[in-house]
C-alpha positions as CSV (number, residue, x, y, z in Angstrom):
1,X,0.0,0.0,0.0
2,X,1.6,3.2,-1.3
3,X,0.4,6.5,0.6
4,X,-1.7,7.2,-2.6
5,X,-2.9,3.5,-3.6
6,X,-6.4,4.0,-4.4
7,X,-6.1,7.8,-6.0
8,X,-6.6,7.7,-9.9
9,X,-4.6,10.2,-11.8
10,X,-6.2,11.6,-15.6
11,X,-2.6,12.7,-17.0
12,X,-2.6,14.8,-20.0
13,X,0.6,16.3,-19.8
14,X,3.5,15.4,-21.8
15,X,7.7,16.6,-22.4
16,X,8.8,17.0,-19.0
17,X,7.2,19.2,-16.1
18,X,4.1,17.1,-16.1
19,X,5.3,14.0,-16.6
20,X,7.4,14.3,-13.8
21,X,4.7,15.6,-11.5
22,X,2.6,12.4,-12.3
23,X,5.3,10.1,-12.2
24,X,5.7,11.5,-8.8
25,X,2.4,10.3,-7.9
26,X,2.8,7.2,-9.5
27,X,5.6,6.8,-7.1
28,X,3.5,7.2,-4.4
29,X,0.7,4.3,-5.7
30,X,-1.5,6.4,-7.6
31,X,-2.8,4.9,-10.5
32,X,-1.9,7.4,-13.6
33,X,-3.6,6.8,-16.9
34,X,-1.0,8.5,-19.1
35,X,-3.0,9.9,-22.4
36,X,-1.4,10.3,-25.3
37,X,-2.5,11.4,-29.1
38,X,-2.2,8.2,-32.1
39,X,0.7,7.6,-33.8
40,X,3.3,9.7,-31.9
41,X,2.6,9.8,-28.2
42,X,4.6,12.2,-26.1
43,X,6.9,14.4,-27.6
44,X,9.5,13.1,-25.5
45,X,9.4,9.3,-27.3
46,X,10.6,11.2,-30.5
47,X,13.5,12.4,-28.7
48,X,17.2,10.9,-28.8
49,X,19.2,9.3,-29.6
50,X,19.5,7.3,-27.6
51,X,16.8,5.1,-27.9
52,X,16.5,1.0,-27.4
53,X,14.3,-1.0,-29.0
54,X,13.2,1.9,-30.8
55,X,12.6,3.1,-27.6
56,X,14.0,6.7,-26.3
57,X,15.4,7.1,-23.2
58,X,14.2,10.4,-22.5
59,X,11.0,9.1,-21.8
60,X,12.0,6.1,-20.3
61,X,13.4,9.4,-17.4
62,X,9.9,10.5,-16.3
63,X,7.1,8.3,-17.2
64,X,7.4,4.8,-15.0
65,X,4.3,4.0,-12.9
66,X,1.8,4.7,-15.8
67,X,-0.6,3.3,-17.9
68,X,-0.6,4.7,-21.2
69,X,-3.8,5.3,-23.3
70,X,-4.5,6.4,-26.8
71,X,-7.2,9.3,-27.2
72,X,-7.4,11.3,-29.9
73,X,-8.2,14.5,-28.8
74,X,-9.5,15.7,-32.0
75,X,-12.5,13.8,-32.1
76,X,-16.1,14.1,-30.4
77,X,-15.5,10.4,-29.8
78,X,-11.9,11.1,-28.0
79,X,-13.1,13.9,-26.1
80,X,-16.0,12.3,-24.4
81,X,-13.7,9.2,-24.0
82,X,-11.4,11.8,-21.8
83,X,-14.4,13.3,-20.3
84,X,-15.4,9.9,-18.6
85,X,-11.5,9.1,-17.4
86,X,-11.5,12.5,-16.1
87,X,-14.8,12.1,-14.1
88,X,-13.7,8.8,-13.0
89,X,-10.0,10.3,-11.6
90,X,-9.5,12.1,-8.3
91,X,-7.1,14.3,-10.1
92,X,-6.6,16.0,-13.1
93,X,-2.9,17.1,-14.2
94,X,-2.8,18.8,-18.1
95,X,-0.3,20.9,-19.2
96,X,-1.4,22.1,-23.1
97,X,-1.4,25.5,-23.6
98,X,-3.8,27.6,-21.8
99,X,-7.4,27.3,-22.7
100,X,-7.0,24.2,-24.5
101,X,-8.5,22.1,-22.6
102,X,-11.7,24.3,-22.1
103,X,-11.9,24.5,-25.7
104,X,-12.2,20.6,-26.0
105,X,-15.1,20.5,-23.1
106,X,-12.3,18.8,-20.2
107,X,-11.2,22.7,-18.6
108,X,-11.9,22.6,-14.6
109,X,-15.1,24.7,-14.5
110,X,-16.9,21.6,-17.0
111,X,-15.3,18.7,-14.7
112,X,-16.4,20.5,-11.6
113,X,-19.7,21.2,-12.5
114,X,-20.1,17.0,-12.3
115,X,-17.6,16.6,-9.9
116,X,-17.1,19.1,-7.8
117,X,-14.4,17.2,-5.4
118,X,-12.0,16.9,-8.4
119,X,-8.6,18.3,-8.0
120,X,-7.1,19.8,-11.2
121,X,-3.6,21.0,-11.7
122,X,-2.8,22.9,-14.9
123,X,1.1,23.5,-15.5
124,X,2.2,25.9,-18.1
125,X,5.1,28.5,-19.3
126,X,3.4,31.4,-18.1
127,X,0.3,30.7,-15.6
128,X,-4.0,30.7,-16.6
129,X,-3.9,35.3,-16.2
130,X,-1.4,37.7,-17.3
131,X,-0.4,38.9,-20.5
132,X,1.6,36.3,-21.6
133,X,-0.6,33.6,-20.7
134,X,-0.8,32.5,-24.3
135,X,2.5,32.1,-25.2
136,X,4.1,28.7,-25.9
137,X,6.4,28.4,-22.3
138,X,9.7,26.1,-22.5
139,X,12.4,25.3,-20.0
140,X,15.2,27.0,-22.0
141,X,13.4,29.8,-23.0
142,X,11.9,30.7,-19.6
143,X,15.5,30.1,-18.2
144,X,16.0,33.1,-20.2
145,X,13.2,34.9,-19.7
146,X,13.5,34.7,-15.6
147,X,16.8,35.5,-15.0
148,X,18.6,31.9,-13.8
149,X,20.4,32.3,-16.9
150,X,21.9,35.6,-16.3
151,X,23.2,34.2,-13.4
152,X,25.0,30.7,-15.0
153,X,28.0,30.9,-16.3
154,X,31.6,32.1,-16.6
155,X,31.9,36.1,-15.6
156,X,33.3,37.0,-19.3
157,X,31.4,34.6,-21.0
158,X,28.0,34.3,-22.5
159,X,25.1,33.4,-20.1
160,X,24.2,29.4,-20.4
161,X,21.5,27.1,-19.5
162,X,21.6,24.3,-16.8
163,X,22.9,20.8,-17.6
164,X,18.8,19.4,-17.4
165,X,15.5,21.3,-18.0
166,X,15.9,22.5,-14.3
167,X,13.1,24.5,-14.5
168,X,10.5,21.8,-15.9
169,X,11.5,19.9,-12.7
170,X,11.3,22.4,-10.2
171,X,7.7,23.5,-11.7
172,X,7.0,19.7,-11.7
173,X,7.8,19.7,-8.1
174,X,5.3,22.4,-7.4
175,X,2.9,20.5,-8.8
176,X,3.4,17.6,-7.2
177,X,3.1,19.0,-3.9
178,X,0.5,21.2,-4.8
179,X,-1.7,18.1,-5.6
180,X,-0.6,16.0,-2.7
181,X,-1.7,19.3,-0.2
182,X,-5.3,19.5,-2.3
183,X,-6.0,16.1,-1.9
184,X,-5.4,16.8,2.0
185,X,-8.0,20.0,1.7
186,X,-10.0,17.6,0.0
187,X,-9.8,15.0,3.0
188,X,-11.0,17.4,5.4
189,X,-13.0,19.4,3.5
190,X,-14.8,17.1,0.6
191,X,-13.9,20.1,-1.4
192,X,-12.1,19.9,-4.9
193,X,-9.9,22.8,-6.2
194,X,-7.3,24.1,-9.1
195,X,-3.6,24.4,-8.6
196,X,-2.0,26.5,-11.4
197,X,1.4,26.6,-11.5
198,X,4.2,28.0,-14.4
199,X,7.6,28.1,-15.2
200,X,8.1,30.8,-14.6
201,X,6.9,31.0,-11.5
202,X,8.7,28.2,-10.5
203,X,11.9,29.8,-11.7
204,X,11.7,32.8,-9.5
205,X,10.4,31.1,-6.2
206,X,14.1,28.9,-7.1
207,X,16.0,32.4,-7.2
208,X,16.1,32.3,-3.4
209,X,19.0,34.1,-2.2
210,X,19.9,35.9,-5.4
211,X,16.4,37.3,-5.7
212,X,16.2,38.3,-2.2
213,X,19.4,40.1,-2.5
214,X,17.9,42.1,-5.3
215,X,14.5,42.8,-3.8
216,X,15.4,43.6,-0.7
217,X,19.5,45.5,-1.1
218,X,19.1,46.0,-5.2
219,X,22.4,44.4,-6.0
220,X,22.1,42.6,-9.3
221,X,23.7,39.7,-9.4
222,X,26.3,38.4,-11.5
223,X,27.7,35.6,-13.4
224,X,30.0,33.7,-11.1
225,X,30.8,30.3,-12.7
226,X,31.5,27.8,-9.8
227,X,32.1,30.4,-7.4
228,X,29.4,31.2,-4.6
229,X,28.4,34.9,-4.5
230,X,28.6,35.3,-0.6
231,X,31.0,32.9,0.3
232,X,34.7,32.0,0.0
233,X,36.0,29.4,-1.3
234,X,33.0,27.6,-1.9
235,X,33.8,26.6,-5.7
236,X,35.7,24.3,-8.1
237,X,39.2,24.4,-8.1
238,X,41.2,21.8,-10.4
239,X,43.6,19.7,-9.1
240,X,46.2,17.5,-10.7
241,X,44.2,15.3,-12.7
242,X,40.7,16.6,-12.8
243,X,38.3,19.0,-10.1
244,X,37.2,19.4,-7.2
245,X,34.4,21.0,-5.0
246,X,35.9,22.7,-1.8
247,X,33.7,24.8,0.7
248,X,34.7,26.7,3.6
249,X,31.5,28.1,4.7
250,X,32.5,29.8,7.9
251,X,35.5,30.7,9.5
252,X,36.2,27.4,11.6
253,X,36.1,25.3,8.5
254,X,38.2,28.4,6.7
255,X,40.8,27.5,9.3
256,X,40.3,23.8,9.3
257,X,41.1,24.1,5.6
258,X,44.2,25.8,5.8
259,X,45.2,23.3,8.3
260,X,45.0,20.7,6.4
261,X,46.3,22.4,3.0
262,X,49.5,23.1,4.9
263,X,48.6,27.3,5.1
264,X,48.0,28.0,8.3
265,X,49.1,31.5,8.5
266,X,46.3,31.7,5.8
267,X,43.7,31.6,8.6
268,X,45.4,34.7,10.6
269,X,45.8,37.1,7.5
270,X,44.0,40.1,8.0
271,X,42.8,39.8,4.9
272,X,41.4,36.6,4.8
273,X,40.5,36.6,8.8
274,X,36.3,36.5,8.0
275,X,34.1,35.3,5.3
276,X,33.6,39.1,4.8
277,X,37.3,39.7,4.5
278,X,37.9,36.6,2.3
279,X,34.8,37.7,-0.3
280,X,36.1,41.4,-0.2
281,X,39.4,39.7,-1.0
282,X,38.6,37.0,-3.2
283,X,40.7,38.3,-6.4
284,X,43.5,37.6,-3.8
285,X,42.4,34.5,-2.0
286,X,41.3,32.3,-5.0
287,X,44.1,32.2,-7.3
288,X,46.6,31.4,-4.2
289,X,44.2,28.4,-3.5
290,X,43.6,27.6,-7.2
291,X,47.8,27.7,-7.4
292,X,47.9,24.8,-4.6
293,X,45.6,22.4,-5.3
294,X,46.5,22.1,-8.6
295,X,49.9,20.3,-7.1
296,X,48.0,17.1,-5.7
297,X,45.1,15.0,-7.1
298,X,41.4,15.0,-6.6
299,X,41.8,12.1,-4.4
300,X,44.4,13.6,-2.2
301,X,42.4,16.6,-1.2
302,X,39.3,15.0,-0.9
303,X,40.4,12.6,1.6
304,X,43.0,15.0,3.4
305,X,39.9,17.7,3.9
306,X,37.4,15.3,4.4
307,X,39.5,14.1,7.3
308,X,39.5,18.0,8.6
309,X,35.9,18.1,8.2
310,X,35.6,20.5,5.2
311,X,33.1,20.2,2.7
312,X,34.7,18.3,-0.4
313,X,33.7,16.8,-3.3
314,X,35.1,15.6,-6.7
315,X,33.6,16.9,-9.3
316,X,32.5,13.0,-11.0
317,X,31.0,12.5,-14.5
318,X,27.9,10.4,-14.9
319,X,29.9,6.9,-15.0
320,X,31.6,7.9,-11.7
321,X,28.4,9.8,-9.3
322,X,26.6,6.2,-10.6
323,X,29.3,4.1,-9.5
324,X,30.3,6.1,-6.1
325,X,29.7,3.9,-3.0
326,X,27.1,6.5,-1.2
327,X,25.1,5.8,-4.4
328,X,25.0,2.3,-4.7
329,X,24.6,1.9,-1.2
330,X,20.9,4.1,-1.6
331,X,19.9,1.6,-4.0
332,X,17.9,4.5,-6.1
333,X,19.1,3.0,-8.9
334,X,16.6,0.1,-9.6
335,X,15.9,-2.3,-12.6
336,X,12.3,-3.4,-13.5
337,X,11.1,-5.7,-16.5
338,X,10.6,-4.0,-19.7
339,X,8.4,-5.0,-22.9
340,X,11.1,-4.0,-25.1
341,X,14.2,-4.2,-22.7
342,X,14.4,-7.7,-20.3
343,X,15.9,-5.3,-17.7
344,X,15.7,-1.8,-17.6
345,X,17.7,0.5,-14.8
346,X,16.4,3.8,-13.9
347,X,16.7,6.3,-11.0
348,X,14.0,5.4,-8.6
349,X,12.4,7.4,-6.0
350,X,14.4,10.1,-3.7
351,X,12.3,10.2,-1.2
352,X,12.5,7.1,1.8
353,X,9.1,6.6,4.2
354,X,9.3,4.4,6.6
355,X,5.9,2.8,6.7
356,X,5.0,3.6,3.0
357,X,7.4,3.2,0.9
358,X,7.5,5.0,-3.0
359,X,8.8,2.5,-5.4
360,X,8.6,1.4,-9.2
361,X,5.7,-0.8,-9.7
362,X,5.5,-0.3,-13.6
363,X,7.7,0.4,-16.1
364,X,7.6,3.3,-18.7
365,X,4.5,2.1,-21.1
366,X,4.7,1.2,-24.8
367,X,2.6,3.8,-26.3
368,X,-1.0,2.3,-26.0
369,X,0.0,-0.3,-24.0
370,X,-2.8,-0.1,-21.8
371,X,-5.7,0.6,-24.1
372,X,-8.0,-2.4,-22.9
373,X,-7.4,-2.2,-19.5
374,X,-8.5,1.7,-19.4
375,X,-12.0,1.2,-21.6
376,X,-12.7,-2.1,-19.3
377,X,-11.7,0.4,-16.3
378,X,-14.3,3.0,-17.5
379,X,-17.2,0.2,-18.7
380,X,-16.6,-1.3,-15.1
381,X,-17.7,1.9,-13.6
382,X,-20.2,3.0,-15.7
383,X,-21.8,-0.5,-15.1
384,X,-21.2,0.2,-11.5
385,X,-22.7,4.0,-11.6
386,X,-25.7,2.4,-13.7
């Protein structure tokens, strides 16, 4: 029994943000009936390489616990198809552009009208008011647009995106917990409601500290690269033969560092004395640290400041963080039975409960896959209703 077993999930969403939300829920035992348009399916299963089987992997990354389903939107026959998943789901999750979905007869205000306890979460670029609530919204884009961008990056080079659709998961992670919290109002309540959440949104709630320091002081911050704005050292530095993560966050662990890097009069320079003195002096500080670890390895200094207590970390590649001891020892990574794949590994779950565990139950569907099972779902409870 997952903490959700028993809540059905109508998923219209596809690419990322809302995938993820739903897989999220799937995680947690809620039964998601993923619905995707004939032929293609999700954007995401045209994406790659790589793919297996003829399979990509980028949707094999946010789509496990599901059922998929074929409806074709399009037609009067589709759309009343969807109508009677939707009215036979606790929750609604769609994340088309806005006013698509009340266009097609399935928007919140038709659903609640003949369920009014059904919870309905629309994600999109730019949020359901506002001028730009019609424009097509995109991670990279919206990266732009919101100012994580600006902030990524070397100093004297052009502003870059993250490494993943960061934004699309952080949205999806509002999502998520904005469903899980109205299915709790719901509990108490009997009352449904709407969650809308954007990218955009999203993006500037994950601004934390950099947006508070320009609300609140007006200082407009800057491209950094690895460094940390407020604190030093707290980047990457490279050592002999590859890079490493060091972060003295406070004065103690300043000291302990120097310690251990064999500069202990480094700690009692005036100049480097505070955090404060260390950032005012960081032109100073950094290359003189950048200078000495390049003279041992990664694994030398991660070990000798990891014995002093200091925040360290190489800086791995994908082959390496998968392969590190803490990581095995999670056991995140998990393999489950594929149609096309006899064993197929993906990340599982982050988050542990003790008395209810998430897990992988399904793997990512074949597009389809679960046609029958749906329409005998939805005959079983209209014979039920009748």
């Amino acid at each position: 029994m997952g903490i959700l077993t028993g809540i059905r999930v109508a998923d219209f969403t596809r690419v990322v943000s809302g995938p993820f939300a739903t897989m999220l829920l799937g995680d947690l035992g809620a039964d998601v009936f993923k619905v995707e348009r004939p032929g293609t399916g999700d954007d995401t299963r045209g994406w790659g390489p790589p793919f297996i089987g003829g399979e990509s992997t980028y949707f094999f990354s946010v789509n496990r616990n599901k059922k998929s389903v074929v409806i074709d939107l399009r037609t009067p026959e589709g759309r009343e198809l969807a109508r009677r998943l939707c009215l036979n789901c606790d929750v609604v999750v769609e994340n088309f552009r806005v006013g698509f979905m009340d266009r097609i007869g399935l928007g919140y205000e038709t659903l609640r009208a003949e369920r009014s306890d059904i919870i309905y979460c629309s994600i999109s670029g730019f949020g359901q008011t506002g001028p730009y609530r019609d424009r097509a919204g995109y991670d990279v884009p919206i990266q732009a647009m919101g100012g994580l961008m600006s902030i990524t990056g070397e100093p004297d080079r052009p502003p870059v995106k993250t490494g993943v659709a960061l934004v699309d998961v952080i949205a999806a992670q509002y999502a998520f917990s904005g469903v899980l919290a109205a299915l709790y109002h719901r509990e108490r309540t009997g009352q449904g409601q709407r969650i809308d959440v954007s990218l955009l949104s999203a993006e500037l709630a994950a601004l934390i500290n950099l947006a508070s320091a320009y609300l609140v002081a007006g200082e407009m911050p800057m491209r950094r690269g690895n460094a940390h704005p407020s604190i030093v050292p707290y980047q990457v530095f490279g050592a002999s033969d590859g890079y490493v993560m060091i972060g003295a966050a406070n004065d103690k662990l300043f000291a302990a560092f120097c310690t251990a890097a064999g500069r202990p009069e480094w700690a009692s320079d005036p100049r480097f004395r505070t955090n404060v003195d260390r950032v005012q002096n960081r032109d100073i500080l950094v290359p003189l640290i950048d200078e000495l670890v390049r003279n041992d390895t990664v694994a030398s200094w991660v070990e000798r400041l990891q014995r002093a207590g200091v925040a360290v970390a190489p800086v791995n590649d994908m082959a390496q963080a998968f392969a590190d001891p803490q990581v095995v020892a999670s056991g995140q990574v998990v393999t489950v039975a594929h149609p096309v794949m006899e064993r197929l590994p993906l990340v599982g779950p982050a988050a542990i409960f003790s008395q209810t565990p998430a897990e992988v139950r399904l793997p990512p569907p074949l597009l389809g896959q679960h046609n029958a099972e749906v329409l005998d779902y939805l005959e079983a409870r209209d014979d039920s209703a009748g």
